[in-house]
VOLOTOR-143027 format. One record per residue: residue in one letter; z, x, y of N, C-alpha, C, O in turn. Coordinates in steps of 0.02 Angstrom, whole numbers, plus 50000, padded with zeros to 5 digits. Layout:
residues N
r rest=A	n.zz=Z	n.xx=X	n.yy=Y	ca.zz=Z	ca.xx=X	ca.yy=Y	c.zz=Z	c.xx=X	c.yy=Y	o.zz=Z	o.xx=X	o.yy=Y .
...
end
This chain:
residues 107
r rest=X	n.zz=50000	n.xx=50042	n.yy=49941	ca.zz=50000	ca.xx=50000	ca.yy=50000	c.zz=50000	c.xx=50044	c.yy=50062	o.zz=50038	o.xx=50093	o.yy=50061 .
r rest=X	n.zz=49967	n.xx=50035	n.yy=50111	ca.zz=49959	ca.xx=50069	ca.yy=50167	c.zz=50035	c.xx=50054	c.yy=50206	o.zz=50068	o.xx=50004	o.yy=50193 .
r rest=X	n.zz=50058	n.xx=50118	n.yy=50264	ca.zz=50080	ca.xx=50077	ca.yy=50287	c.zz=50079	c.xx=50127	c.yy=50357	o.zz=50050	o.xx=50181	o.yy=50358 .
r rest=X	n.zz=50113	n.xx=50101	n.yy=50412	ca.zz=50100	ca.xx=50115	ca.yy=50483	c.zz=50088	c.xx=50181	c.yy=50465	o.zz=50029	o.xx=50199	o.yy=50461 .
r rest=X	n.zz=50149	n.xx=50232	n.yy=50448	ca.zz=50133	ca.xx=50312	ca.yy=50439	c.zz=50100	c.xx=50335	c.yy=50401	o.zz=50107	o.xx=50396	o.yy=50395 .
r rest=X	n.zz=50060	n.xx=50310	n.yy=50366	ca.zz=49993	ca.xx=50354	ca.yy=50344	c.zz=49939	c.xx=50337	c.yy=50393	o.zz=49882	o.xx=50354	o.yy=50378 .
r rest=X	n.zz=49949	n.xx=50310	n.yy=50444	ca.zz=49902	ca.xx=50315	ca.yy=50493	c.zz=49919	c.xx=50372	c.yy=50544	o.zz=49911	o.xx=50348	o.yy=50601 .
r rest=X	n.zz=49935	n.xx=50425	n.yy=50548	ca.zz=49966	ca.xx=50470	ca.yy=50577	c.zz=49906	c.xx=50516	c.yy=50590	o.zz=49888	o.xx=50567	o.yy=50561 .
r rest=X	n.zz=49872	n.xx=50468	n.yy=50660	ca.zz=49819	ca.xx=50509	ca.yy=50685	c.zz=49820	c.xx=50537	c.yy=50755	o.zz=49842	o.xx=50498	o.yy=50798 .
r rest=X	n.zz=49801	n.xx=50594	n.yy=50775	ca.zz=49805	ca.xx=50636	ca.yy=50840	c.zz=49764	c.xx=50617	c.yy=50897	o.zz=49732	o.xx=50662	o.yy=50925 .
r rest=X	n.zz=49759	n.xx=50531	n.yy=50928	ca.zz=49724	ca.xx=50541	ca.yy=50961	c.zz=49711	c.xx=50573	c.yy=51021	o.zz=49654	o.xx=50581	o.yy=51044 .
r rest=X	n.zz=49769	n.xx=50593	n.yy=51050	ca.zz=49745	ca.xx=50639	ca.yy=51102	c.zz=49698	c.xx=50700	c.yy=51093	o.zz=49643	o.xx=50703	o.yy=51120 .
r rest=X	n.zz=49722	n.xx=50742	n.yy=51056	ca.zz=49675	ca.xx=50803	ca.yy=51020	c.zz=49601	c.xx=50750	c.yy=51018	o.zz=49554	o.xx=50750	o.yy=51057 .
r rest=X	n.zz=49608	n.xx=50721	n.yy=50977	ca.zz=49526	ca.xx=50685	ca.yy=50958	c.zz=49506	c.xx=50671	c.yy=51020	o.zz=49451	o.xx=50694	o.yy=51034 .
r rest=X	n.zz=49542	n.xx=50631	n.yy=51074	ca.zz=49508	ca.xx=50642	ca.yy=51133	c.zz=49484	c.xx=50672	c.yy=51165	o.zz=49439	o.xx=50657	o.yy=51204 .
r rest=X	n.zz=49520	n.xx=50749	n.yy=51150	ca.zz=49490	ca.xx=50818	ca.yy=51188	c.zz=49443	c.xx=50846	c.yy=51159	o.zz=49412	o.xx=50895	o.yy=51179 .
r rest=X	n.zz=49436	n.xx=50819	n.yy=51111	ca.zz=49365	ca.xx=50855	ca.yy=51069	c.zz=49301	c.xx=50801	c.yy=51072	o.zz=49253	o.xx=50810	o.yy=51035 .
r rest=X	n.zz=49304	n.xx=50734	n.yy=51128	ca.zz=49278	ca.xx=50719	ca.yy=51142	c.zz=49266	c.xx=50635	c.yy=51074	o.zz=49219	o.xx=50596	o.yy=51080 .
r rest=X	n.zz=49309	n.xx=50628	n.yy=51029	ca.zz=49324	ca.xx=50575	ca.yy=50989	c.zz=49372	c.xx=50524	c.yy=50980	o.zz=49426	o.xx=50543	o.yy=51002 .
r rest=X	n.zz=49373	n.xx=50470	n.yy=50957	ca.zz=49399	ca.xx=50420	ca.yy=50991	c.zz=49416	c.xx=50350	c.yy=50912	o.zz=49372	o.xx=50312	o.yy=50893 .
r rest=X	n.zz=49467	n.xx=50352	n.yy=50892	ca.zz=49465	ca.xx=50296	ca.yy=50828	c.zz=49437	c.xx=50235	c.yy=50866	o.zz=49456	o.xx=50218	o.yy=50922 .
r rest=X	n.zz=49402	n.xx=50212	n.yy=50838	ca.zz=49370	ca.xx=50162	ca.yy=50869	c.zz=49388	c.xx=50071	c.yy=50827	o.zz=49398	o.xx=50015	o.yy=50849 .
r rest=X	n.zz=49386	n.xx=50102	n.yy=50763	ca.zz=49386	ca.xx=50033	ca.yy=50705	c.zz=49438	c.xx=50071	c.yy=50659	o.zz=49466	o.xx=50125	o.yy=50672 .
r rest=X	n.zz=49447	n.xx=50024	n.yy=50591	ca.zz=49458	ca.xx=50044	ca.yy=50519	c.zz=49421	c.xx=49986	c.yy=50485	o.zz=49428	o.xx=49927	o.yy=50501 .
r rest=X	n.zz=49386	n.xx=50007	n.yy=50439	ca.zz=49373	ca.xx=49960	ca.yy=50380	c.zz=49395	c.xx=49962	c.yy=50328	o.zz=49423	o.xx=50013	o.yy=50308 .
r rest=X	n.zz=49391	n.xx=49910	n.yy=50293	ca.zz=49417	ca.xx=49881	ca.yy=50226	c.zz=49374	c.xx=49879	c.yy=50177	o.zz=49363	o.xx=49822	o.yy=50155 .
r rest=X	n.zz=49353	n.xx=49911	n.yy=50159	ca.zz=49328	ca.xx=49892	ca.yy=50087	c.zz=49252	c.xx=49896	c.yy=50067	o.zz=49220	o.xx=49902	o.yy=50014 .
r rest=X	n.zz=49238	n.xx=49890	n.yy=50136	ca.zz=49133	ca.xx=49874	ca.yy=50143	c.zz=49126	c.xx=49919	c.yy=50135	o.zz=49068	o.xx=49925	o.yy=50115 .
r rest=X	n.zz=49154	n.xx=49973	n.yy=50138	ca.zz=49095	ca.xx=50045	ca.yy=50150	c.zz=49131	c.xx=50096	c.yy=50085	o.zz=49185	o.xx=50126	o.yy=50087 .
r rest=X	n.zz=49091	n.xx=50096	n.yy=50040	ca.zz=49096	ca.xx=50125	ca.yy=49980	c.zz=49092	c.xx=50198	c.yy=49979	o.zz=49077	o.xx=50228	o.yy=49927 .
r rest=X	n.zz=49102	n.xx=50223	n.yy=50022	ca.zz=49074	ca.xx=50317	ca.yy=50039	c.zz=49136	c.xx=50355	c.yy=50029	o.zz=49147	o.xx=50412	o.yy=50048 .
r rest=X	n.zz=49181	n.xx=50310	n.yy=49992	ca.zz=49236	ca.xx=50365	ca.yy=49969	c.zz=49279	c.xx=50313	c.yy=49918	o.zz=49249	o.xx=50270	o.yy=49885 .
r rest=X	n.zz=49359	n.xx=50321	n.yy=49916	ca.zz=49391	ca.xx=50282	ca.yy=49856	c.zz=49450	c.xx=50250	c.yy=49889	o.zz=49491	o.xx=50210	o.yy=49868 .
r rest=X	n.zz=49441	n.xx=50283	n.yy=49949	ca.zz=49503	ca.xx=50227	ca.yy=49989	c.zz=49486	c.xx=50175	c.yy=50000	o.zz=49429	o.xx=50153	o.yy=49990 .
r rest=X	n.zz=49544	n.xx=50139	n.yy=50029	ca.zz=49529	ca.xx=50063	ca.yy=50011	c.zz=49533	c.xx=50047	c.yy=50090	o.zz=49546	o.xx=49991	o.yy=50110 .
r rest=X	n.zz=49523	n.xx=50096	n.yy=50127	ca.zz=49520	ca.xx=50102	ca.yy=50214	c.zz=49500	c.xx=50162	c.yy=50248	o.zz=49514	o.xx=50218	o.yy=50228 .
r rest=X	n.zz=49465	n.xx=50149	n.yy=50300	ca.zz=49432	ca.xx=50223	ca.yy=50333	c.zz=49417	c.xx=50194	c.yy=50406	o.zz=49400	o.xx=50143	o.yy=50436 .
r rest=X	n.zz=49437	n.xx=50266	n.yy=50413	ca.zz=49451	ca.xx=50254	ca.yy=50510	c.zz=49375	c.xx=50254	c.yy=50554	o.zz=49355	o.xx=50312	o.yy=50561 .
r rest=X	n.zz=49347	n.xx=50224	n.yy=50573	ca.zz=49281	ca.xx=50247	ca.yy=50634	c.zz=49287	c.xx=50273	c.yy=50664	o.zz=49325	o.xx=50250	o.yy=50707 .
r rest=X	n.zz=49263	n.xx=50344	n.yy=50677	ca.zz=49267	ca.xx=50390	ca.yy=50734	c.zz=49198	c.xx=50372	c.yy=50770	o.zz=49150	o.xx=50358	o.yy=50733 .
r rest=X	n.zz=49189	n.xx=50372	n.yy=50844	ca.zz=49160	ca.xx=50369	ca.yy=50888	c.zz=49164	c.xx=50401	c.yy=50955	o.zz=49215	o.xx=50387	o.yy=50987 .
r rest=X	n.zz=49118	n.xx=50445	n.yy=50985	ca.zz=49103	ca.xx=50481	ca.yy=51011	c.zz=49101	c.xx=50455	c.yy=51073	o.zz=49055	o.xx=50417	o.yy=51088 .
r rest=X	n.zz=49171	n.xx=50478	n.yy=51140	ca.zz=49192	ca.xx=50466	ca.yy=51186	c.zz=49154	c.xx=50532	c.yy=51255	o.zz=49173	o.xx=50591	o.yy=51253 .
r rest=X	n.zz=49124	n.xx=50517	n.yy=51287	ca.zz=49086	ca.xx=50547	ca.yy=51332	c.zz=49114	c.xx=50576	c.yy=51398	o.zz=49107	o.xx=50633	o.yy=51421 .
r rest=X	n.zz=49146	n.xx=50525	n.yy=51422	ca.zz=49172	ca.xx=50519	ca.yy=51494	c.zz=49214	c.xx=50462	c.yy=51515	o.zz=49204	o.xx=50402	o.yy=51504 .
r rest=X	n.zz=49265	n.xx=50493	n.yy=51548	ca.zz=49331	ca.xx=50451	ca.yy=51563	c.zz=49361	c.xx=50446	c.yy=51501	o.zz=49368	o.xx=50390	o.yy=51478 .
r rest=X	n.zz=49384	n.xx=50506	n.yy=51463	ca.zz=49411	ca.xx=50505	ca.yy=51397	c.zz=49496	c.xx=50484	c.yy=51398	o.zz=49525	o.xx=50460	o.yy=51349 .
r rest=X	n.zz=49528	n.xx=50497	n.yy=51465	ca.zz=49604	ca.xx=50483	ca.yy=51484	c.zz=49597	c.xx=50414	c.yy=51465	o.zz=49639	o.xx=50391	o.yy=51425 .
r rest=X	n.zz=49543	n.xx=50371	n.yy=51489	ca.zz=49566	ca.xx=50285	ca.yy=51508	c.zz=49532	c.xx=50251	c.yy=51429	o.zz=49545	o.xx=50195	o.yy=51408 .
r rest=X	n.zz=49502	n.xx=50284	n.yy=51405	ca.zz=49476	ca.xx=50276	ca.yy=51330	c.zz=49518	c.xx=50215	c.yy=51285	o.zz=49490	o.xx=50160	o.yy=51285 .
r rest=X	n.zz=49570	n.xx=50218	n.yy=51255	ca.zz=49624	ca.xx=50177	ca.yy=51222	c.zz=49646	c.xx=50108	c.yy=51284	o.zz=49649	o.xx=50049	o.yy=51266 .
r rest=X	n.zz=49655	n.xx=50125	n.yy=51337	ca.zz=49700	ca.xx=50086	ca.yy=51403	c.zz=49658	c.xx=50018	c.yy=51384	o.zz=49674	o.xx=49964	o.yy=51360 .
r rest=X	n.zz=49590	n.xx=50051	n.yy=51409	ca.zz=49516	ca.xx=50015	ca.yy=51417	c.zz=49500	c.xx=49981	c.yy=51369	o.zz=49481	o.xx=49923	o.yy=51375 .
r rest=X	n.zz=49505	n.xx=50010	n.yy=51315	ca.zz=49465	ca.xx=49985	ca.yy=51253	c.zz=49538	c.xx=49899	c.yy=51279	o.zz=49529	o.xx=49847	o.yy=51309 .
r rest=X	n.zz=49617	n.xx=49937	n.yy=51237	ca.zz=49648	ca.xx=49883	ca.yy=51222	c.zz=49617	c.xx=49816	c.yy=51267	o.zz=49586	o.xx=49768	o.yy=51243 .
r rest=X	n.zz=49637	n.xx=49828	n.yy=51350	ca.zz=49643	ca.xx=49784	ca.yy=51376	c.zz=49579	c.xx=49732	c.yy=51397	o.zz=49578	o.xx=49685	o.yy=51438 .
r rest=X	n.zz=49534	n.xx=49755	n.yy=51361	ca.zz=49454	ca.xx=49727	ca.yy=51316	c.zz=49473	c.xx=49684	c.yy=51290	o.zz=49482	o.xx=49629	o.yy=51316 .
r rest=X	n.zz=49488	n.xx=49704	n.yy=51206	ca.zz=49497	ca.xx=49672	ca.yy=51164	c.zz=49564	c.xx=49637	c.yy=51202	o.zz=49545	o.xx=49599	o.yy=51247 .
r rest=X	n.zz=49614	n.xx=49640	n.yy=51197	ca.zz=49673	ca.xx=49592	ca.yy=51205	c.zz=49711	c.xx=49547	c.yy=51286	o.zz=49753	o.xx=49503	o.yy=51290 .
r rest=X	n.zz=49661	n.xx=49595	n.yy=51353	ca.zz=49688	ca.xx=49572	ca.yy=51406	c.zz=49740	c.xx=49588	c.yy=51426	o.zz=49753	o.xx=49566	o.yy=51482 .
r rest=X	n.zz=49777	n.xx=49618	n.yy=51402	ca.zz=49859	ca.xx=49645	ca.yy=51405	c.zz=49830	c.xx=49735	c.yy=51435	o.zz=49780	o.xx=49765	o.yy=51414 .
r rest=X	n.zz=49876	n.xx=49758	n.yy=51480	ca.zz=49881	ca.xx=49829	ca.yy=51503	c.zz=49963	c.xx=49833	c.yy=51477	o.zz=50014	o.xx=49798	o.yy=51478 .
r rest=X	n.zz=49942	n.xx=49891	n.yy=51457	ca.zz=49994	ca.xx=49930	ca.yy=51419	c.zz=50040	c.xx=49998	c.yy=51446	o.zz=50010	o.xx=50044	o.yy=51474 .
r rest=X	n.zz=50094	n.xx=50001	n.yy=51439	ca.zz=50095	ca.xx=50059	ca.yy=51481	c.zz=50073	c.xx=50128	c.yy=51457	o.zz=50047	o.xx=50122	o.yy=51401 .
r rest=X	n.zz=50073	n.xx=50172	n.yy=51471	ca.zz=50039	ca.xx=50235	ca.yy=51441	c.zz=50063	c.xx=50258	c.yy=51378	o.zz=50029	o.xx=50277	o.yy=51330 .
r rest=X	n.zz=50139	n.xx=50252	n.yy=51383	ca.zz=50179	ca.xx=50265	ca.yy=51313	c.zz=50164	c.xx=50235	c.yy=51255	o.zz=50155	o.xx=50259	o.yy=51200 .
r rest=X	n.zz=50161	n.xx=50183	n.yy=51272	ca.zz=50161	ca.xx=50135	ca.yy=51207	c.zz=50057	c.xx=50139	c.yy=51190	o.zz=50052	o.xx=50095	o.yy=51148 .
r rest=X	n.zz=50009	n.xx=50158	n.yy=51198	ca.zz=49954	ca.xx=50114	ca.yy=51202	c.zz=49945	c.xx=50175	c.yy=51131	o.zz=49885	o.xx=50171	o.yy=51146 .
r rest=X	n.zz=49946	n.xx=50206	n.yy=51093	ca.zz=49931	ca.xx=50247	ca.yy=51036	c.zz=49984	c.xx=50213	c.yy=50986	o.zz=49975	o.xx=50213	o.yy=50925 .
r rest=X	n.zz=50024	n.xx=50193	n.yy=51008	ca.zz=50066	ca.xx=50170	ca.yy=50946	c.zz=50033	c.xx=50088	c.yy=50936	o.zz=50026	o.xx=50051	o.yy=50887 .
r rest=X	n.zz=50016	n.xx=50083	n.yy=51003	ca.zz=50002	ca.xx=49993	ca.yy=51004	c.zz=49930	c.xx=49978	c.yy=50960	o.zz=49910	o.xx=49923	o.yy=50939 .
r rest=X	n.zz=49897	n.xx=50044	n.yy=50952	ca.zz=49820	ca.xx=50069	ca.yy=50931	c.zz=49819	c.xx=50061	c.yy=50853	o.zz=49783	o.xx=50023	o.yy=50820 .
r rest=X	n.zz=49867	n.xx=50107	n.yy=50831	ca.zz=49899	ca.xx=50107	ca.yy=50773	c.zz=49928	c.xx=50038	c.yy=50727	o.zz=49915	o.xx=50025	o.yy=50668 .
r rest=X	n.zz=49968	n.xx=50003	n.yy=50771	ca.zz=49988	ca.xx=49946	ca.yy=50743	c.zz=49924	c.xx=49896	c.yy=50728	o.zz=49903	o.xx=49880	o.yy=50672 .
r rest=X	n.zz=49906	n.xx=49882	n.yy=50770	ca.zz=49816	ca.xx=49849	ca.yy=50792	c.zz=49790	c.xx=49863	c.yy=50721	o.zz=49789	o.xx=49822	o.yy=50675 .
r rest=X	n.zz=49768	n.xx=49926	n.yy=50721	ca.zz=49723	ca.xx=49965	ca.yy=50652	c.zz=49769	c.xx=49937	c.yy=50581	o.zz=49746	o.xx=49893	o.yy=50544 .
r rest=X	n.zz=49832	n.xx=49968	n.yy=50569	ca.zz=49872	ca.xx=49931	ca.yy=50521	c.zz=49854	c.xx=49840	c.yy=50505	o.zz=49830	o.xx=49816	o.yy=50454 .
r rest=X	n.zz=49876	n.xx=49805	n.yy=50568	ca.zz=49871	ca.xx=49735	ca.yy=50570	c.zz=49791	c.xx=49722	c.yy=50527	o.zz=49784	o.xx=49701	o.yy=50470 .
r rest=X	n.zz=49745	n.xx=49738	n.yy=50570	ca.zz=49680	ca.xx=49741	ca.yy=50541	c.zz=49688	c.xx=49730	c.yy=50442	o.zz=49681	o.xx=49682	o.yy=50403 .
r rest=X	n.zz=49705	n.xx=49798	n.yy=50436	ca.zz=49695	ca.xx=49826	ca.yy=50351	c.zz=49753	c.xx=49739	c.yy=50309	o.zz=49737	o.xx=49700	o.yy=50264 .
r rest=X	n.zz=49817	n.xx=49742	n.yy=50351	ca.zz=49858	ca.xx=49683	ca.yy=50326	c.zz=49787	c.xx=49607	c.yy=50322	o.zz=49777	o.xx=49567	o.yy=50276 .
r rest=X	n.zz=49754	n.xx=49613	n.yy=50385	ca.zz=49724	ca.xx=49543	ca.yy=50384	c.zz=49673	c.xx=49544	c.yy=50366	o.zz=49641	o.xx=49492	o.yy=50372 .
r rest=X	n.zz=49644	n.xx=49596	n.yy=50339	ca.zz=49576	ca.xx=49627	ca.yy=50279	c.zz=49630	c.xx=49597	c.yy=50207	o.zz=49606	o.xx=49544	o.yy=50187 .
r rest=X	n.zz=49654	n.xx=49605	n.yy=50192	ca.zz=49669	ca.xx=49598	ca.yy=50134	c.zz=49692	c.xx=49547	c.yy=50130	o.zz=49679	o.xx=49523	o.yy=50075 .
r rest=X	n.zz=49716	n.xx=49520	n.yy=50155	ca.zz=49749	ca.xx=49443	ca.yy=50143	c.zz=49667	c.xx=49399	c.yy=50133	o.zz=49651	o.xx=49369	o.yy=50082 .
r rest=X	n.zz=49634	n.xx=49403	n.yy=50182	ca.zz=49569	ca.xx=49365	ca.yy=50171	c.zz=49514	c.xx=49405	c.yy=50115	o.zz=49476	o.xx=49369	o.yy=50082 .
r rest=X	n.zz=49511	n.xx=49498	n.yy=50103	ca.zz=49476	ca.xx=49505	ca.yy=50041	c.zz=49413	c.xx=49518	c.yy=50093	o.zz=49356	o.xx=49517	o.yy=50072 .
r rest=X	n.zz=49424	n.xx=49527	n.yy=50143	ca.zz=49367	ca.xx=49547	ca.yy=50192	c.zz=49385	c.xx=49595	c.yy=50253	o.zz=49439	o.xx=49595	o.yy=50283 .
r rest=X	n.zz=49324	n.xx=49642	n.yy=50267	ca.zz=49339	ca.xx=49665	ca.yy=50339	c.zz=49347	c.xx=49625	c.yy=50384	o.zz=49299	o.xx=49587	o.yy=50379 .
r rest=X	n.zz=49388	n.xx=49604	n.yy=50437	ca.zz=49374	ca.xx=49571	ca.yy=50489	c.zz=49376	c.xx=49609	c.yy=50542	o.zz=49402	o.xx=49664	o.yy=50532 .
r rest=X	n.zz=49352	n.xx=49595	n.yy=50611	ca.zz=49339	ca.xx=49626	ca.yy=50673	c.zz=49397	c.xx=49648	c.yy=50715	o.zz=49445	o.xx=49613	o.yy=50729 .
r rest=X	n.zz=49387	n.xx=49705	n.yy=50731	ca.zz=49464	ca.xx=49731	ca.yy=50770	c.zz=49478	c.xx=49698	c.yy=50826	o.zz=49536	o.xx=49693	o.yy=50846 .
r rest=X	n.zz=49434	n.xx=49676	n.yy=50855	ca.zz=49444	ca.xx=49625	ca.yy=50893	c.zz=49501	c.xx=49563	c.yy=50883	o.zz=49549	o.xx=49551	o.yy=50919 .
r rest=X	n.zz=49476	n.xx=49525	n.yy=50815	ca.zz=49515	ca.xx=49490	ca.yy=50806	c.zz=49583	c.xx=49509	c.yy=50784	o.zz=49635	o.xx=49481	o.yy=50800 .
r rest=X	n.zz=49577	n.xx=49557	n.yy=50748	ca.zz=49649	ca.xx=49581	ca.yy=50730	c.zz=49689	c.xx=49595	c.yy=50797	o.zz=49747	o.xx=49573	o.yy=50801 .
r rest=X	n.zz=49661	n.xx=49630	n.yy=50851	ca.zz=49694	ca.xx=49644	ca.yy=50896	c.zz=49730	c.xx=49572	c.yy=50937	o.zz=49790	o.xx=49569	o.yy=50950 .
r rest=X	n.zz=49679	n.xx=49514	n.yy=50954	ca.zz=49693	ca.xx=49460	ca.yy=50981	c.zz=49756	c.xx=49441	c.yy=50922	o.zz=49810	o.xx=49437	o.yy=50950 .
r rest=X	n.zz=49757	n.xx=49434	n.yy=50877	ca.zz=49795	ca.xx=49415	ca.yy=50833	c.zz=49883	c.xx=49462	c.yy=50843	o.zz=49941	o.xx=49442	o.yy=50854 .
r rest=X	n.zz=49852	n.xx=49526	n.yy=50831	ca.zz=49947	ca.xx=49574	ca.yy=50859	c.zz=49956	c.xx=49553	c.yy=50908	o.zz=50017	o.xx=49553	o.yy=50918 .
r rest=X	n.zz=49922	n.xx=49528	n.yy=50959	ca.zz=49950	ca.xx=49502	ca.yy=51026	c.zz=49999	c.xx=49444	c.yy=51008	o.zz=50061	o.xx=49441	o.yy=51011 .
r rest=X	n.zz=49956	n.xx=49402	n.yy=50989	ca.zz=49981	ca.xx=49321	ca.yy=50980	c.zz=50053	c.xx=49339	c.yy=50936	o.zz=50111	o.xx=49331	o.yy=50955 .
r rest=X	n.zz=50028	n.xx=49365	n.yy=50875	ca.zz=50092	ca.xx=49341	ca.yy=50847	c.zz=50155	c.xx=49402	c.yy=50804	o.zz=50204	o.xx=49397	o.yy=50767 .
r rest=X	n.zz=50112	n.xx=49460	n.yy=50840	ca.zz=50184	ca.xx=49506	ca.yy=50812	c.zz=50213	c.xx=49535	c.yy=50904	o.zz=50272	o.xx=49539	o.yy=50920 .
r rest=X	n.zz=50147	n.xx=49553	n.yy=50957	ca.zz=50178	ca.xx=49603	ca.yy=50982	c.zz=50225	c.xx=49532	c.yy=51031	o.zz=50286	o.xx=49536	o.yy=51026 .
r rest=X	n.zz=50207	n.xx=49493	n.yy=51061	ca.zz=50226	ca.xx=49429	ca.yy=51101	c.zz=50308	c.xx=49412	c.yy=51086	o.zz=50348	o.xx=49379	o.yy=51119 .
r rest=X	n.zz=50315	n.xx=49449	n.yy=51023	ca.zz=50380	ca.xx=49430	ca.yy=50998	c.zz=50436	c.xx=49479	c.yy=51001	o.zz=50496	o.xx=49473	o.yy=50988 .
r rest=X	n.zz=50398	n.xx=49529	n.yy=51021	ca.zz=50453	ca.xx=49591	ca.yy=51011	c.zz=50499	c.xx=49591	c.yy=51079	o.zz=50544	o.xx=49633	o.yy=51085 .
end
C-alpha cells in the first residue's frame, strides 16, 4: 500500500534542474511494475511560482509557501487513494478539487 512517505520527492532540487511533478498515474501505463508513477514535466520559466500556480489552478485556494509541497504530495497520494477505489486513473485535477472539499477544509 502506498503511503504519503514513499512519496518523498525533492521538488525544489527538481525545480532547479528545471522539472516539475506534474501528475501520478495509476495503473494505465505499463512501462514498469509499480502500481504508480510520478509525471515529470519540464518547467521553463518562473520555476519559484511553479507548484503556487499550478495548485491555485486546479483548486482556487493560495497556499502559503510552507505548506504548498506537502499540500502537492497529499493531492498526488489522494489521487493514487481515488485511483483505486474506482480501479481507474482519474485526473489530478479532480483529485485535487476533491482534497480541497473533503480532507484539507477539515483540518
Amino acid at each position: 500500500m502506498l503511503a504519503v512517505n514513499d512519496l518523498q520527492v525533492n521538488y525544489e532540487n527538481l525545480l532547479k534542474l528545471g522539472y516539475a511533478v506534474v501528475d501520478i498515474r495509476y495503473k494505465d501505463y505499463d512501462i514498469c511494475n509499480d502500481s504508480y508513477k510520478l509525471v515529470i514535466g519540464r518547467v521553463d520559466a518562473d520555476r519559484d511560482e511553479f507548484y503556487p500556480e499550478m495548485l491555485k489552478q486546479y483548486t482556487g485556494v493560495e497556499f502559503k509557501p510552507s505548506e504548498i509541497y506537502e499540500i502537492w504530495t497529499e493531492i498526488l497520494f489522494h489521487k493514487i487513494k481515488m485511483s483505486r477505489v474506482l480501479n481507474r486513473d482519474i485526473a489530478v485535477k479532480v483529485a485535487a478539487l476533491d482534497y480541497i472539499e473533503t480532507v484539507y477544509s477539515t483540518k
